[in-house]
C-alpha atoms as an extended CHARMM CRD file, in Angstrom:
* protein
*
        58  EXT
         1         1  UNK       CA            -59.6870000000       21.7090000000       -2.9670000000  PROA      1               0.0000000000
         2         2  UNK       CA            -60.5870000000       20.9480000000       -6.4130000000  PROA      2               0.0000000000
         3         3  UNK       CA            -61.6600000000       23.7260000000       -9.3070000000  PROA      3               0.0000000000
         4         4  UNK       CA            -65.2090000000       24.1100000000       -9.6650000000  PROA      4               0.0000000000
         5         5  UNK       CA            -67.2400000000       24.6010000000      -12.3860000000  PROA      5               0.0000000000
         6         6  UNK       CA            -69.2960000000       27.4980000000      -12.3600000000  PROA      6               0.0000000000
         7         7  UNK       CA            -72.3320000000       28.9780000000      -14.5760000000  PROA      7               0.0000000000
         8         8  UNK       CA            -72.5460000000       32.9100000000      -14.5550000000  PROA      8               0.0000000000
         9         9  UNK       CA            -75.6240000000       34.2300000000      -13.4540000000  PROA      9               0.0000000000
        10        10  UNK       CA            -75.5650000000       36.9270000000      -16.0020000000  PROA      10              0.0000000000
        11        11  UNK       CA            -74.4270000000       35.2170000000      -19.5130000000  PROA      11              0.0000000000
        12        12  UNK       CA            -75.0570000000       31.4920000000      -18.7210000000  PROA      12              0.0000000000
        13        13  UNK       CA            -71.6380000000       30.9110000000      -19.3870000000  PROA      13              0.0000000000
        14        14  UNK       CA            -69.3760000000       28.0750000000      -17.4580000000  PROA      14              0.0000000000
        15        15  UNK       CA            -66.1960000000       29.2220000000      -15.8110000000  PROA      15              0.0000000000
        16        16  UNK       CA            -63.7650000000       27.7720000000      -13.1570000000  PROA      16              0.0000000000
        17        17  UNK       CA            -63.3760000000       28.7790000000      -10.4600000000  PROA      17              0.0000000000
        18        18  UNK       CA            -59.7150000000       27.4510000000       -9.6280000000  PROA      18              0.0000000000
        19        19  UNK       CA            -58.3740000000       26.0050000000       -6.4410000000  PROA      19              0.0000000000
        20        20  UNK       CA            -56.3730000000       28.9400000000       -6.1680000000  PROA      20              0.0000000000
        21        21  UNK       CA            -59.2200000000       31.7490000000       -6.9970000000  PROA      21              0.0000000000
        22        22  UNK       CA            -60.5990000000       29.8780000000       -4.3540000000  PROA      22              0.0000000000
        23        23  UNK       CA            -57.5850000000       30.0290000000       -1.5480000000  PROA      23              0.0000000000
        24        24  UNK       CA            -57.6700000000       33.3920000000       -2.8030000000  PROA      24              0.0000000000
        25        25  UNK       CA            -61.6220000000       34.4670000000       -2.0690000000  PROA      25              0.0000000000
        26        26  UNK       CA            -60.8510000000       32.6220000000        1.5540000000  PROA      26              0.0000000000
        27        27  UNK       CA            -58.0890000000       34.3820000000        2.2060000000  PROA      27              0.0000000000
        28        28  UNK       CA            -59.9790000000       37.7510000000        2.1420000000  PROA      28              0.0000000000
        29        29  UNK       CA            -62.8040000000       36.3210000000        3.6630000000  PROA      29              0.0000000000
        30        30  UNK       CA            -65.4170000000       36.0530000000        1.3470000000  PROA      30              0.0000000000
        31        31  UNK       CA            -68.0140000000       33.0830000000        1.9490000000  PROA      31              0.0000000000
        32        32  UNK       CA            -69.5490000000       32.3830000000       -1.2080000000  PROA      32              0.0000000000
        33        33  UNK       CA            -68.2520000000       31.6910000000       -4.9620000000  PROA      33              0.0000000000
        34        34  UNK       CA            -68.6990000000       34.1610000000       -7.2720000000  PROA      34              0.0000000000
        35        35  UNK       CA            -71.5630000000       34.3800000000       -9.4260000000  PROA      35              0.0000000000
        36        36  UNK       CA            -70.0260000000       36.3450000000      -12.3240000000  PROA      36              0.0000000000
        37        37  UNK       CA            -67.5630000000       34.5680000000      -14.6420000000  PROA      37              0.0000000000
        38        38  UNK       CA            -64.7160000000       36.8930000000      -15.2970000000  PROA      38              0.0000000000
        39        39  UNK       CA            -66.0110000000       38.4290000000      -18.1940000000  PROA      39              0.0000000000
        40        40  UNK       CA            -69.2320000000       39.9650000000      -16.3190000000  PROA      40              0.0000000000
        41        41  UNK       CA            -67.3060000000       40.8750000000      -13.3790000000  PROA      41              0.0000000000
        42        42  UNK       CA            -64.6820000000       42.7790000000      -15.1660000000  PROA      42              0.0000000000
        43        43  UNK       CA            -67.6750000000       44.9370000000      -17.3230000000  PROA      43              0.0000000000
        44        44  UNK       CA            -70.1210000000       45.1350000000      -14.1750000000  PROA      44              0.0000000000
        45        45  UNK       CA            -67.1320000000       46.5110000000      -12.8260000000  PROA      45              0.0000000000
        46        46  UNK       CA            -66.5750000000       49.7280000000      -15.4680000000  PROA      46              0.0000000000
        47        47  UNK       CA            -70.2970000000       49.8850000000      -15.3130000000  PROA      47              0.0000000000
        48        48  UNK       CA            -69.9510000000       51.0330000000      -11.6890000000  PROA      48              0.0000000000
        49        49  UNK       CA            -67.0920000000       52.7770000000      -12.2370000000  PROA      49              0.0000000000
        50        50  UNK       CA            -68.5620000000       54.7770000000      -15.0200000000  PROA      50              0.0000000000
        51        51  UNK       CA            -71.8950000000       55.7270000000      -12.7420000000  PROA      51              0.0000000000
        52        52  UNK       CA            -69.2100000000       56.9320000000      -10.0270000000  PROA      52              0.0000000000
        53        53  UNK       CA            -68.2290000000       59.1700000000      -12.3050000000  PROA      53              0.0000000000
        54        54  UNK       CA            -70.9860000000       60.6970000000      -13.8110000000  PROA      54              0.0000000000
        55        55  UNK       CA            -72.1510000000       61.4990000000      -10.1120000000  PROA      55              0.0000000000
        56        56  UNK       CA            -69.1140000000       63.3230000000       -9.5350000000  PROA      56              0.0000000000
        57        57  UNK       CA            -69.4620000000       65.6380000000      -12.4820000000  PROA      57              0.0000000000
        58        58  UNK       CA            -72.9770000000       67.0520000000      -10.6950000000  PROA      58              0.0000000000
């Protein structure tokens, strides 16, 4: 299984998506690449995160 190359649906950006990222992602079952690069993941992430939170403090 080769990498893949990879545009981000949020930034544009080209990532790869690595032959093991991708032994990885079957592994836990997931079907599709991912549409995030890294980058977008990792702050879409914190963004979540950071809502959890605030809902907690009500």
């Amino acid at each position: 299984m080769p990498d893949k190359t990879l545009t981000c649906k949020d930034c544009g950006a080209e990532f790869i998506f690595s032959e093991g990222e991708q032994n990885f992602f079957a592994e836990k079952g997931f079907d599709s690449d991912p549409v995030r690069c890294p980058q977008c993941r990792k702050a879409r992430k914190a963004q979540r995160q950071n809502h959890n939170h605030r809902n907690y403090d009500r």
